[in-house]
ROMIMAR-842353 format. One line per field, with one value per residue (C-alpha): residue number from 1; residue in one letter; x, y, z. Coordinates in steps of 0.02 Angstrom, whole numbers, plus 50000, padded with zeros to 5 digits. Example, Ala and Ser with C-alpha at 12.3 -4.5 7.8 and 13.67 -1.06 7.14 Angstrom:
<sites>
pos (1/2) $
code (a/s) $
c1 (50615/50684) $
c2 (49775/49947) $
c3 (50390/50357) $
</sites>
This chain:
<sites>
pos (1/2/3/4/5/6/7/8/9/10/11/12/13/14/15/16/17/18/19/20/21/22/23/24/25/26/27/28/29/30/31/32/33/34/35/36/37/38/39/40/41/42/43/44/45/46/47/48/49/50/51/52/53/54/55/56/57/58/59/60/61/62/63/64/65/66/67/68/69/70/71/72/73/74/75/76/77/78/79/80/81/82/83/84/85/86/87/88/89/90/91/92/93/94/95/96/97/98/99/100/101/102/103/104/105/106/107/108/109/110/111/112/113/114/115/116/117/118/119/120/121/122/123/124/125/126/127/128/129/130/131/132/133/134/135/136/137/138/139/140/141/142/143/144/145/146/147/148/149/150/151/152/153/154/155/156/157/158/159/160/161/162/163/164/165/166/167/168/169/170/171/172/173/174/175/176/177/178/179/180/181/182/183/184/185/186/187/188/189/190/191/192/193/194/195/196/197/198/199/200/201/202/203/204/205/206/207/208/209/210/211/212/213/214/215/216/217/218/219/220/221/222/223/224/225/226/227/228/229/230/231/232/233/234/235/236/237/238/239/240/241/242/243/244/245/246/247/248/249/250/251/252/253/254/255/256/257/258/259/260/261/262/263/264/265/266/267/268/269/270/271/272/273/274/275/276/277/278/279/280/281/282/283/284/285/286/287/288/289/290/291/292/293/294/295/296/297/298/299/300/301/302/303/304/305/306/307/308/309/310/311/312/313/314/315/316/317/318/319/320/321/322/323/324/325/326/327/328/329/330/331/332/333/334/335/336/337/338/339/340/341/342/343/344/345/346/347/348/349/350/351/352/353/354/355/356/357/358/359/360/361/362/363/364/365/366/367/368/369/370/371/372/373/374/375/376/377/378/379/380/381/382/383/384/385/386/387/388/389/390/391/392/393/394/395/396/397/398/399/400/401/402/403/404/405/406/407/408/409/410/411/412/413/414/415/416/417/418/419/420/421/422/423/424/425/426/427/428/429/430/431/432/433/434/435/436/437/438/439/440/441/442/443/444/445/446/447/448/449/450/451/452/453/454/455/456/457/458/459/460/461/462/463/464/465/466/467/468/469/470/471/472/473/474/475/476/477/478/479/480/481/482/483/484/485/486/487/488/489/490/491/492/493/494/495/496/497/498/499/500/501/502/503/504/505/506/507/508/509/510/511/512/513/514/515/516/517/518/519/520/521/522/523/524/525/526/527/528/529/530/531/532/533/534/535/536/537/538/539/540/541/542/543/544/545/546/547) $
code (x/x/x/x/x/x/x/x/x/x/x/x/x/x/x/x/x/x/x/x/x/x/x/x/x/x/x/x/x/x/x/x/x/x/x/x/x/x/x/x/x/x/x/x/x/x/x/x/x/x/x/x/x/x/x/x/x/x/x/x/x/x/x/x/x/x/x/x/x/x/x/x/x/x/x/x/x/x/x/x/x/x/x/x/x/x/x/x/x/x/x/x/x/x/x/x/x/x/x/x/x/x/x/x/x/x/x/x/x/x/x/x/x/x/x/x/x/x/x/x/x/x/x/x/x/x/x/x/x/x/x/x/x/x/x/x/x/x/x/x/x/x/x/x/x/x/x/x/x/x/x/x/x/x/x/x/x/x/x/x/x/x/x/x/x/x/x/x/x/x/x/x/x/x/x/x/x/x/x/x/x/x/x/x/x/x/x/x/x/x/x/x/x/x/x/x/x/x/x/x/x/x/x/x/x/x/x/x/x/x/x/x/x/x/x/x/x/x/x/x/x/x/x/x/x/x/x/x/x/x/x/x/x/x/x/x/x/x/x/x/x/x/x/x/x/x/x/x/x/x/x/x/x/x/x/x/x/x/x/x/x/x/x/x/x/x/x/x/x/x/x/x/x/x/x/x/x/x/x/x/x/x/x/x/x/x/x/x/x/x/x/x/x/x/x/x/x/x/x/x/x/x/x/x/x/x/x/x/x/x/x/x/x/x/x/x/x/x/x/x/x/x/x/x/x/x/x/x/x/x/x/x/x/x/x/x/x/x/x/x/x/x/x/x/x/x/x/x/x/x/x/x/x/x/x/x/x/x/x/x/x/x/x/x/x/x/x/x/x/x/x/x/x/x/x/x/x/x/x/x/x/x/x/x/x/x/x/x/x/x/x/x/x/x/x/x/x/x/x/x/x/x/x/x/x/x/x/x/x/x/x/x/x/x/x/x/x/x/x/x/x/x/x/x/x/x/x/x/x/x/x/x/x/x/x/x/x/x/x/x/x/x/x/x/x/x/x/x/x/x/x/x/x/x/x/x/x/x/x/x/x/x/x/x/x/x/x/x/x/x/x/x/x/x/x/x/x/x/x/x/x/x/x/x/x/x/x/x/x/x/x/x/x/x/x/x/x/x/x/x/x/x/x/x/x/x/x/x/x/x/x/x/x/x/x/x/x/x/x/x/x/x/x/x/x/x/x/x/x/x/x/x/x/x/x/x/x/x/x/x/x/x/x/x/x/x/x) $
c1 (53219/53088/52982/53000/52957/52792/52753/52760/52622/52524/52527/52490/52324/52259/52172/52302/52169/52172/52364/52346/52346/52511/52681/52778/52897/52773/52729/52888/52953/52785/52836/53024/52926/52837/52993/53083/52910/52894/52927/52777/52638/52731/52726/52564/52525/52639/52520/52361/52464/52502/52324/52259/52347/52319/52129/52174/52252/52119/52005/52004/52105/51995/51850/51794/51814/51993/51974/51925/52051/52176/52097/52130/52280/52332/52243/52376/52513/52467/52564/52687/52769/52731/52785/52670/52535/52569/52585/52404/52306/52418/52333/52154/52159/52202/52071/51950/51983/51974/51796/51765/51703/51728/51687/51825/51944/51902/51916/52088/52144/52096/52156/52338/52339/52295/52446/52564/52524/52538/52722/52794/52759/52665/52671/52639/52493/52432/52465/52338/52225/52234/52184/52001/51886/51766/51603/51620/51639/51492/51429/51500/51680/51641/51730/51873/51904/51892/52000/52133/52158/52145/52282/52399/52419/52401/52553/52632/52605/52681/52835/52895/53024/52937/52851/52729/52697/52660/52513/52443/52427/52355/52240/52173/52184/52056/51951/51932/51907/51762/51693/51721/51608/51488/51444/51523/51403/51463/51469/51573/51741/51828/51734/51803/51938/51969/51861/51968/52131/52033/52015/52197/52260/52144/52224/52073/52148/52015/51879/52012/52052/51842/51816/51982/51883/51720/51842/51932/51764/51729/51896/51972/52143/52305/52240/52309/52170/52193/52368/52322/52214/52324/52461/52327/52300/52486/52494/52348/52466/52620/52540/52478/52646/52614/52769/52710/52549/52642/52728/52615/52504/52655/52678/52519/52525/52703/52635/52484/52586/52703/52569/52500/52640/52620/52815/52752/52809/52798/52749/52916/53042/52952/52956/53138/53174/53080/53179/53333/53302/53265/53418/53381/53511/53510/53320/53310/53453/53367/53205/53284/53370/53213/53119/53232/53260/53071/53051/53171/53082/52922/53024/52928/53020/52944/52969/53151/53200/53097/53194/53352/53426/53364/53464/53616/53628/53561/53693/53832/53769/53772/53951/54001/53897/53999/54169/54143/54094/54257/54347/54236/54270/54471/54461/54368/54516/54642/54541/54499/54710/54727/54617/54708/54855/54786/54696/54885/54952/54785/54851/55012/54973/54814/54980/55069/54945/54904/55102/55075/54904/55012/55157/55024/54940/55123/55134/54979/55005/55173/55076/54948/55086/55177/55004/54976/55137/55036/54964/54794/54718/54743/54662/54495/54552/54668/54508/54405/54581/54579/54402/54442/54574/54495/54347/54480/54577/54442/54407/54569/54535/54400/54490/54638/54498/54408/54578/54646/54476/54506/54663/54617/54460/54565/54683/54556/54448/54629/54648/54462/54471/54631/54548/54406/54507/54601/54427/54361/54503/54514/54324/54353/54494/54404/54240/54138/54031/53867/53910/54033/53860/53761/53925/53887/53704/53709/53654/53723/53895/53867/53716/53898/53999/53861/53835/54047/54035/53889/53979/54145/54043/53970/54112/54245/54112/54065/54242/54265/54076/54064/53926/53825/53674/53644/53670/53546/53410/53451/53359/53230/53041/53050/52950/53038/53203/53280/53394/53494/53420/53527/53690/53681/53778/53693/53516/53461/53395/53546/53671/53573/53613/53772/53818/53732/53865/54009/53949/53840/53676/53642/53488/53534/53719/53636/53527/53653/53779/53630/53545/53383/53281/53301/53117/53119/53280/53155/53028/53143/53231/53064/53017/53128/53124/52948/53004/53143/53106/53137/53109/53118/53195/53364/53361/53491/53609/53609/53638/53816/53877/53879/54052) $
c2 (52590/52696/52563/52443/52566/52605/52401/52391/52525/52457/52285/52354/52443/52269/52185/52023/51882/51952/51895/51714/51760/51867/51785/51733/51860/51988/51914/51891/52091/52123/52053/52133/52286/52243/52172/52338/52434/52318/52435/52536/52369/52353/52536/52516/52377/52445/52587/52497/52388/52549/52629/52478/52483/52665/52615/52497/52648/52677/52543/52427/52289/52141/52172/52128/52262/52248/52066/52113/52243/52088/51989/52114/52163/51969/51960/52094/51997/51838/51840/51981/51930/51753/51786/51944/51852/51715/51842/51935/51752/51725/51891/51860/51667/51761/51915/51771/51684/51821/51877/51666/51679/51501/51516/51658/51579/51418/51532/51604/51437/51369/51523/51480/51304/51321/51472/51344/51209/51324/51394/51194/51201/51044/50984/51158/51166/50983/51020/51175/51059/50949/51081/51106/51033/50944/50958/51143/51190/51285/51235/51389/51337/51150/51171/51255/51126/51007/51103/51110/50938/50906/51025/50978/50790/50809/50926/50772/50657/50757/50826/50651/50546/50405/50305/50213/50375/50461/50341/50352/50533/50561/50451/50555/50691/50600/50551/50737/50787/50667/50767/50927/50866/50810/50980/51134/51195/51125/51312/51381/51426/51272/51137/51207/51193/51030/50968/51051/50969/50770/50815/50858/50710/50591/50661/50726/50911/50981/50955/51042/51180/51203/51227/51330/51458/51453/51523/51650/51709/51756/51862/52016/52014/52104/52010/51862/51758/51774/51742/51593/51516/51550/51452/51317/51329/51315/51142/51094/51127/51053/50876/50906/50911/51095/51175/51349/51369/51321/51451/51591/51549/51552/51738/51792/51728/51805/51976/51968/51907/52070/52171/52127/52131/51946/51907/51698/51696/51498/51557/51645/51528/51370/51522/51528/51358/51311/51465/51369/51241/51337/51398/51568/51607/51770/51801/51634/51709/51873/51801/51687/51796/51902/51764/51723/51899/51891/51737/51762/51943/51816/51695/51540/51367/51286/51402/51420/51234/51220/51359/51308/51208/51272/51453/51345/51261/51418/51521/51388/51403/51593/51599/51486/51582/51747/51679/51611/51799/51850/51746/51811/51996/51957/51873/52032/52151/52031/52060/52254/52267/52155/52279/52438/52354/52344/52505/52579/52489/52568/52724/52718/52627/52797/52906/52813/52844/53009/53055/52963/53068/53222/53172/53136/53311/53397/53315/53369/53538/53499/53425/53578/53726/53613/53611/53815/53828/53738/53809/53889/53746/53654/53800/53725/53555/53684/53759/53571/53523/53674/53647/53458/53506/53649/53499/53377/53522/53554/53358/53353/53508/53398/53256/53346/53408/53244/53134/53249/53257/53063/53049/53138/53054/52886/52973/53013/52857/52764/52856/52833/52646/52616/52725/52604/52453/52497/52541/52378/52282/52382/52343/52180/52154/52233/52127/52250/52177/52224/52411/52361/52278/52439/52528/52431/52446/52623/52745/52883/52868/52827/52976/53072/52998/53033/53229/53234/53165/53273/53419/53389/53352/53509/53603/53517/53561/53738/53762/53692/53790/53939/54019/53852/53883/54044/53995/53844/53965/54048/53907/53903/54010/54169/54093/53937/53973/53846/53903/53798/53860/53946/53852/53731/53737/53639/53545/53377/53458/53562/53404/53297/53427/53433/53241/53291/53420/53319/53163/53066/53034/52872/52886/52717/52794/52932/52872/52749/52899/52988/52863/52867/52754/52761/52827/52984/53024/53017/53122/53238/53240/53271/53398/53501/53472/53538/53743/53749/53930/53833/53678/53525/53399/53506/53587/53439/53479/53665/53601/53509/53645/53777/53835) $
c3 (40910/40887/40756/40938/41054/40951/40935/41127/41134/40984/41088/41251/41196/41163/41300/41342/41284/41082/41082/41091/40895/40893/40869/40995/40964/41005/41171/41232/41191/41285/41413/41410/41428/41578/41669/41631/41692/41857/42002/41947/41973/42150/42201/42161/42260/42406/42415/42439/42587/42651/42638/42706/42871/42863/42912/43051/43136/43285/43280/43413/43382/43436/43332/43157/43072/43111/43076/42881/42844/42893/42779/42661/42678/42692/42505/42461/42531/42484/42319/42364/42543/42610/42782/42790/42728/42861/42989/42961/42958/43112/43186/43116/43222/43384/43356/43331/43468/43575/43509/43533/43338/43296/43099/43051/43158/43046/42916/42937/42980/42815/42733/42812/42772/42604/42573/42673/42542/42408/42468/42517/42702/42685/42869/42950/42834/42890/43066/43061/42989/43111/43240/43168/43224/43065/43174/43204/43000/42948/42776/42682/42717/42688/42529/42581/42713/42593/42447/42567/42605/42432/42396/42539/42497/42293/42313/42427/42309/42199/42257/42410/42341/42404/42281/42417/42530/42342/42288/42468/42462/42313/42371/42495/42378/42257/42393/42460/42273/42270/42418/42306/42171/42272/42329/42207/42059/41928/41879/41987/41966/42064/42005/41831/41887/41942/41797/41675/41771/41767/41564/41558/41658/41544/41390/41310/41309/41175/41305/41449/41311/41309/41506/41497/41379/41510/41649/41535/41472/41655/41702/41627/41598/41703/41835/41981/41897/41727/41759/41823/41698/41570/41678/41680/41481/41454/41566/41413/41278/41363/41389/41206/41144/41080/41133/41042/41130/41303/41295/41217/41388/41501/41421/41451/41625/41664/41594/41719/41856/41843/41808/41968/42038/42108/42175/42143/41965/41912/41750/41713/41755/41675/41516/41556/41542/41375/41311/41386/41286/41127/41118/41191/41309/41355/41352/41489/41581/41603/41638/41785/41861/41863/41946/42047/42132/42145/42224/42371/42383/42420/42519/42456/42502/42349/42216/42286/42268/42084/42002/42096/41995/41824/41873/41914/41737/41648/41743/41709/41522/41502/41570/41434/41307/41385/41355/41193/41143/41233/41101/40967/41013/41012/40839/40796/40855/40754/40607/40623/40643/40488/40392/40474/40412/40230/40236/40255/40095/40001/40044/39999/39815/39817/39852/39714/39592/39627/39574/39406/39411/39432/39300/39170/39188/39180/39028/38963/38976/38869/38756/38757/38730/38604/38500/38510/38380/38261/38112/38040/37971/38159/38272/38257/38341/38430/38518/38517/38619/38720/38761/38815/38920/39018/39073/39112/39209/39290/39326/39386/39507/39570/39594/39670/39812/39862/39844/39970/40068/40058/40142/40279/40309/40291/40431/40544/40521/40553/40716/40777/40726/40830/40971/40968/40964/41119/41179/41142/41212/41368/41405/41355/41471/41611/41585/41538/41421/41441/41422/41274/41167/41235/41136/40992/40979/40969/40811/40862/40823/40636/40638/40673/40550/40406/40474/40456/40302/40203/40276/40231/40037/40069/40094/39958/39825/39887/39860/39678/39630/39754/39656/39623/39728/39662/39495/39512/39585/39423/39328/39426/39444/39547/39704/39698/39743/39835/39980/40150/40320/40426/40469/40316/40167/40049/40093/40005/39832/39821/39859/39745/39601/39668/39632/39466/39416/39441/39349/39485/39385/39431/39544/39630/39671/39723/39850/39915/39957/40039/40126/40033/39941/39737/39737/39866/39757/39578/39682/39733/39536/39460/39578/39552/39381/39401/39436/39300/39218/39049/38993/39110/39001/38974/39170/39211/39068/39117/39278/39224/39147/39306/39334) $
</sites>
């Protein structure tokens, strides 16, 4: 979790145009980030609204001052709340027409018409329009008269069911393009714009992918427009066929949209749906349902009825995805009982065996006071035998302590599995299965187990070797004594010696039961190795034979 966490940050201190050459993978837990982090871009922006009318607080209301701190705070709104941003043009038409200032009511009205288009009010935005009057537009607004009309019926041509109607309006939406050219610099941002879109719709997409690069060049990222030429860059790649860079521009453009806090999130859902398709399930079920929340929180007709449907199948899809888990998670408790079941019958053939175990080592010590009547010439094997049977005693001692330590640990892991199975199905049964794969997820529980586990080592061979540590400091240099802190028993050098001295030397077995790699366990070997007071190659025999 923590390797993640620390990948987010590593991404984030990146400005957003160097990813275009990070994975996909990348982008997208980028932007899982930013949807978690997404009430802090719109507090954000809810403060400037709120500074912003702050100012307008005294100042006479038909004037134009208080005509531009509308405009701004309908610039705010204009991605965030459609109806507020409907309502502040609404209130800049009337202060102008009350100060009879013909251009910024033009202005306003454009402004409106061109945010109705945008949000699938097409005939409210053609009927304000249709109220300005073409003789009275200055020349500095020529453009946005005529970008609105071009915007209004392109979208209509778009988006009416009827095939006739469609090819008249876009039409008129050529023909008021044809005005556009005629009088943008070719520089400027929208003839770019629409010269980039004429590349893409004539299929030469490495000439659109060229003027995409002039606009990027001129915008820093985290922004409304870098959002959006990135949303225009992925439209490149989709009629390209280049499914990968579609939606590594769709990323980027969600992740600015969030970031500034723009409510209008096109980018996301057409995300959603691509990972729909994909296969990705849960990510496009998250991301809808994200964009959906934030679209009726903007209260846009058109984004509403686009994303519509797409929720409805992805919804429809996730339920399916949710039951089939269900049925997963119930063939899981069949087979955790099955193993319960032949976890018991280990037991009892472990019990078995440790009778036998216990019958063989009566009979040894028979065997042993039969063999002390023996004569002279035999007490030399007599003592080799008594040797060999005060190891295997002792073997047995050990034995005797971690078998028992082993049934109890199967006991209590059999109680803690059945308490989790009833767990499980009770979650299960009540639906809960979000929290139930949070349960899952976590580390903690098996951090637990492994503490339990090393302690319970800890104490079984403390018990069998109660003066081991202070005999191992024994074979080591004055001033490098190694000793557990406070509340330990043994610490990693110590246990790793410990596994030594009852037969463990395998560094592989070692490090598997500890949880390290095979080489920290040779560093830590030869290390201590290192401060023997003698000689390092026999420190590890001297070692075995502690008692």
């Amino acid at each position: 979790m923590k390797k993640k966490y620390l990948l987010f940050l590593l991404l984030l201190s990146f400005p957003l145009y160097t990813w275009a050459d990070k994975t996909l993978d990348s982008l997208l837990n980028v932007l899982d980030l930013t949807i978690r982090e997404h009430e802090t871009y719109v507090v954000q922006r809810e403060s400037r609204i709120r500074h912003l009318k702050e100012l307008t607080h005294g100042i006479e209301v038909n004037s134009v001052e208080h005509y531009n701190l509308n405009s701004q705070i309908y610039k705010e709104y204009k991605a965030f709340i459609c109806d507020s941003a409907i309502h502040y043009l609404n209130e800049n038409i009337r202060i102008a027409e009350r100060l009879h200032d013909i251009d910024r009511k033009i202005e306003s009205q454009l402004q409106l018409s061109l945010l109705l288009s945008s949000t699938g009010m097409y005939t409210e935005s053609i009927d304000v329009l249709e109220s300005v009057d073409r003789q009275k537009v200055v020349s500095r607004l020529i453009a946005d008269y005529y970008t609105c009309f071009d915007h209004v019926y392109g979208e209509l041509s778009v988006y009416t069911q009827d095939k006739t109607l469609s090819g008249h309006y876009w039409s008129i939406s050529q023909a008021y393009r044809d005005s556009l050219y005629a009088i943008l610099p070719p520089e400027s941002e929208e003839y770019l714009l629409m010269h980039e879109a004429s590349l893409r719709d004539q299929r030469q997409y490495e000439e659109a992918l060229k003027v995409n690069d002039l606009r990027l060049a001129e915008i820093e990222a985290n922004t409304p427009q870098y959002a959006l030429v990135t949303y225009h860059r992925s439209l490149i790649y989709k009629y390209s066929n280049d499914s990968l860079g579609e939606k590594r521009n769709l990323c980027l453009s969600a992740i600015s949209d969030i970031r500034s806090a723009i409510k209008d999130h096109a980018s996301l859902w057409m995300l959603a749906q691509l990972l729909y398709e994909d296969g990705d399930m849960e990510r496009a079920y998250q991301y809808m349902r994200f964009s959906w929340n934030a679209t009726k929180f903007y209260n846009a007709r058109l984004r509403s009825w686009q994303s519509a449907n797409v929720l409805s199948l992805i919804d429809k899809t996730y339920q399916a995805m949710i039951e089939k888990q269900n049925d997963r998670l119930q063939q899981n408790l069949l087979l955790i009982t099955a193993l319960l079941v032949l976890l018991i019958v280990a037991l009892g053939y472990i019990y078995r065996q440790m009778k036998k175990l216990a019958d063989a080592r009566n009979h040894l010590q028979v065997a042993n006071k039969q063999l002390n009547g023996l004569n002279e010439e035999l007490r030399q094997m007599n003592s080799c035998l008594s040797s060999t049977n005060i190891e295997l005693s002792e073997s047995n001692q050990i034995k005797e302590e971690y078998i028992a330590r082993f049934i109890k640990l199967c006991s209590t892991y059999i109680n803690r599995l059945d308490a989790y199975r009833r767990m499980v199905n009770k979650k299960v049964s009540a639906g809960q299965i979000a929290e139930l794969l949070k349960i899952t997820r976590s580390q903690d529980a098996l951090d637990e187990e492994l503490e339990e586990l090393y302690a319970n080592f800890d104490t079984a061979f403390l018990h069998l070797f109660p003066n081991f540590v202070g005999k191992f400091n024994d074979l080591l240099q004055e001033n490098e004594q190694i000793l557990p802190k406070k509340g330990e028993l043994l610490n990693t050098e110590l246990r790793i010696f410990a596994l030594i001295r009852l037969g463990i030397e395998d560094s592989s077995q070692i490090a598997e039961f500890l949880r390290y790699s095979v080489n920290t366990i040779y560093n830590y070997r030869a290390k201590v190795r290192n401060k023997a007071r003698g000689s390092r190659e026999d420190f590890e025999d001297l070692v075995r034979k502690i008692r």
